[in-house]
N, C-alpha and C positions, 0 to 999 in steps of 0.2 A: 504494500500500500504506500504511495508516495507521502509525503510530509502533507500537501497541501490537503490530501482526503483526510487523512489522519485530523489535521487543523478543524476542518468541514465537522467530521463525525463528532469531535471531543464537545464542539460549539454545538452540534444537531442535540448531541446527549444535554449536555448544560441547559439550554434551553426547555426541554421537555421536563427535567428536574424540575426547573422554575417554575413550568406552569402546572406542575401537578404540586408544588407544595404553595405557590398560589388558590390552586382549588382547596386544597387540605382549610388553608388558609380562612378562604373563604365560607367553607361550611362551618368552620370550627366558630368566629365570628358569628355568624347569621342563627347556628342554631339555639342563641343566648339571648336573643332581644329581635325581635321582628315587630316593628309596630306601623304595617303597610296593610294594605285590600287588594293590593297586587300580586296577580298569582295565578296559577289556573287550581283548580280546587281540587281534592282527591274523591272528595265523594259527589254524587250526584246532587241536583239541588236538591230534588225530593227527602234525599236523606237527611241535610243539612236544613230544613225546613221541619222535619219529624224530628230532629235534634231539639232545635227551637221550643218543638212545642213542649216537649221534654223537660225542658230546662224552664219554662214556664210555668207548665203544672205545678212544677217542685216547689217552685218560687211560692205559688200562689197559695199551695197544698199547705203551705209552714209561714204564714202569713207575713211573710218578708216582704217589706217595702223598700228597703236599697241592701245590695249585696255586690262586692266585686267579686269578678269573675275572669279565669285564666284559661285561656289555652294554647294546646302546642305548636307550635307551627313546622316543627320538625320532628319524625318521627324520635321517639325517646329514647332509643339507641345513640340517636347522634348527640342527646342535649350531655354537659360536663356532670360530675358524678354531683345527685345533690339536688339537682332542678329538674324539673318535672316538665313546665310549664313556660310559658314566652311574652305572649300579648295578655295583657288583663284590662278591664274596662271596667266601668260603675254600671252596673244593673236598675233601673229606677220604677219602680209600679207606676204606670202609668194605665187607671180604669183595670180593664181585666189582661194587661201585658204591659210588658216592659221596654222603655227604653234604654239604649245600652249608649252609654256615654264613653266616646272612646278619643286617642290622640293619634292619629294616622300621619306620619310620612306621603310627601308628595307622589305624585308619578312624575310629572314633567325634570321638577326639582327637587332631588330625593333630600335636597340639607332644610327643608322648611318642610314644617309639622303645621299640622291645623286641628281642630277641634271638630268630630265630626259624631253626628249623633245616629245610627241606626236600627235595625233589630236584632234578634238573636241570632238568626242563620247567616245575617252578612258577618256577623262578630267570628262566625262557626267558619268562614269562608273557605279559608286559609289553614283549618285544623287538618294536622296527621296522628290524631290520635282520636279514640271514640269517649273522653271524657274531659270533664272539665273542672276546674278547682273551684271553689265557693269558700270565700270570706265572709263570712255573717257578722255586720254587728252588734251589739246589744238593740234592744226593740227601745229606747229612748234615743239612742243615740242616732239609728236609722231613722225618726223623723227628723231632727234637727240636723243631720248630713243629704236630708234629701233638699230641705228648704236649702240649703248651704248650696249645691249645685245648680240650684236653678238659679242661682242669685248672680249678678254681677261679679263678686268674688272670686266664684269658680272659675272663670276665666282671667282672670288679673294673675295669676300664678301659673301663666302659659308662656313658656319660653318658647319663640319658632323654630328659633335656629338648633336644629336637630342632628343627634349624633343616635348610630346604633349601641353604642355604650356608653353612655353619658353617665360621668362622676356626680354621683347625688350628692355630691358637699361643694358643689361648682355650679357658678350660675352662667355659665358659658351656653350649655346645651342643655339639652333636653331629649328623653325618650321617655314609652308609654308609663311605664314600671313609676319611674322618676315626677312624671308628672301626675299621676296618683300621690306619689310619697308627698310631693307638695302639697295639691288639694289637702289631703289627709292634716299636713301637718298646718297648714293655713286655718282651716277646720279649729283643730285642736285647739290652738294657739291664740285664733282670734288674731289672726295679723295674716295681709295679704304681702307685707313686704319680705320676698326672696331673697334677703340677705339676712335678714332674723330669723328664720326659718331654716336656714342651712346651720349659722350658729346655734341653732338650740339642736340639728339636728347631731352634730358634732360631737355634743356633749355625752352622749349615749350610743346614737347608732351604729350598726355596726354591718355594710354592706357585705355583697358579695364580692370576692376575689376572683380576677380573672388570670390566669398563668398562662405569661408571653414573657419569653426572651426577648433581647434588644432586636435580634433582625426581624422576630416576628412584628414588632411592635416599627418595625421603619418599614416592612415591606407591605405593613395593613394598610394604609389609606393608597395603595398604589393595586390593591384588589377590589376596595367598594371605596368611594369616596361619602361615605357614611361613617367610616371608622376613621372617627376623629381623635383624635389622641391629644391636644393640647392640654386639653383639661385634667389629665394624667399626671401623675407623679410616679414616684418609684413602682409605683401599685397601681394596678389599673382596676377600679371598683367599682362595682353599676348596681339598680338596685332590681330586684326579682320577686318572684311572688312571695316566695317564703318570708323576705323580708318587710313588705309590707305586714304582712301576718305578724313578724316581731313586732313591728309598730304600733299596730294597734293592742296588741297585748299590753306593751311599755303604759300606752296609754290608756290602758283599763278601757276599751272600748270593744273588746272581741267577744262574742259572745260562743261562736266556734268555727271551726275549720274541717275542712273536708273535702273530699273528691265525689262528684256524682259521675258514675260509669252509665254511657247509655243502653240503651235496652236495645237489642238488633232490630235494623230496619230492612224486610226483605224486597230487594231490590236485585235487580243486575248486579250489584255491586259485593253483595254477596254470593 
């Protein structure tokens, strides 16, 4: 083999290393925080509408009026050891169903988040698993968190500018997880201002850890320009369903937690 093939193949191989530990890269990322509607969907809508109603019933069955709500967006194999769950949203009684108050990443421009309100099966859209996690809070606390979201408030505690891992003690960015923790701790707090609210959360909270080396962490926003890393220090920390869960414990506001698994829906898909 001449030198210059040799040159050729060393460069073909290097290259294909990159883009597979790019892909690695990028699953490893995405399956820790997804808070988009973009996607094609694994189950049929039928299914994902009989999820809905599911997740309605329950709601209605145990006469909950606001409850947040988690799901996968990666099968569970791929999420880090520990997390279950991905996107979460506020559930709110609305008559005989719920509106699901959620923070969604753009399509156009994936770094700007918006506030968007819909129902159970579009929440369901984007799930690769048949269940979903429920935050219940205490039954005083769920009225005076439902007026609280309807309120002007709840949106004063919206950062646009959106990262798929955003540091919950950093008021740079923002994702789904992150902007629950805010509501929440806006809520608690009685203060809409995001720099009071990072320091109170400071004093206690205690996020999720993300494990990335230096090149993973230089070669992430060069695979999704979502993975923002400024807001980062030596430790890269985002906040997850569990963690909200600690939250509202700290804060004497949980009344329980739980997984509801659905019921099969027979379809093609079965």
């Amino acid at each position: 083999m001449s030198l210059r093939l040799k040159i050729l193949f060393i460069v073909l191989v290097v290259l294909a290393a990159g883009a597979g530990f790019m892909r690695y890269l990028d699953l490893e990322y995405k399956s820790l925080i997804a808070s988009t509607q973009k996607g094609n969907p694994l189950f049929e809508r039928s299914v994902l509408e009989d999820y809905g109603h599911q997740i309605r019933n329950h709601l209605l069955e145990n006469n909950i009026e606001v409850a947040i709500l988690s799901r996968s967006g990666q099968p569970r194999a791929r999420l880090p050891e520990g997390i279950l769950f991905t996107h979460s949203a506020f559930f709110v009684k609305e008559g005989d169903d719920y509106d699901v108050y959620n923070l969604y990443h753009g399509e156009d421009n994936r770094l700007i988040s918006s506030l968007v309100t819909d129902k159970a099966a579009d929440f369901l859209k984007l799930t690769r698993e048949r269940d979903v996690g429920i935050l219940v809070p205490k039954t005083e606390v769920q009225t005076a968190l439902k007026a609280f979201i309807k309120s002007p408030a709840y949106r004063r505690v919206h950062q646009t500018n959106y990262s798929l891992i955003s540091n919950p003690f950093d008021l740079r960015y923002q994702n789904c997880n992150e902007f629950l923790l805010d509501a929440l701790g806006a809520f608690a707090w009685k203060t809409t201002d995001r720099t009071k609210i990072k320091a109170q959360l400071k004093t206690f909270f205690d996020p999720t850890i993300i494990k990335a080396g230096f090149v993973r962490r230089k070669i992430a926003p060069l695979v999704d320009e979502r993975l923002r890393m400024a807001d980062h220090g030596r430790e890269i920390k985002t906040a997850t369903r569990l963690d909200l869960q600690e939250f509202l414990e700290h804060e004497h506001m949980l009344d329980t937690a739980y997984v509801l698994k659905f019921k099969p829906v027979h379809t093609k898909e079965n």
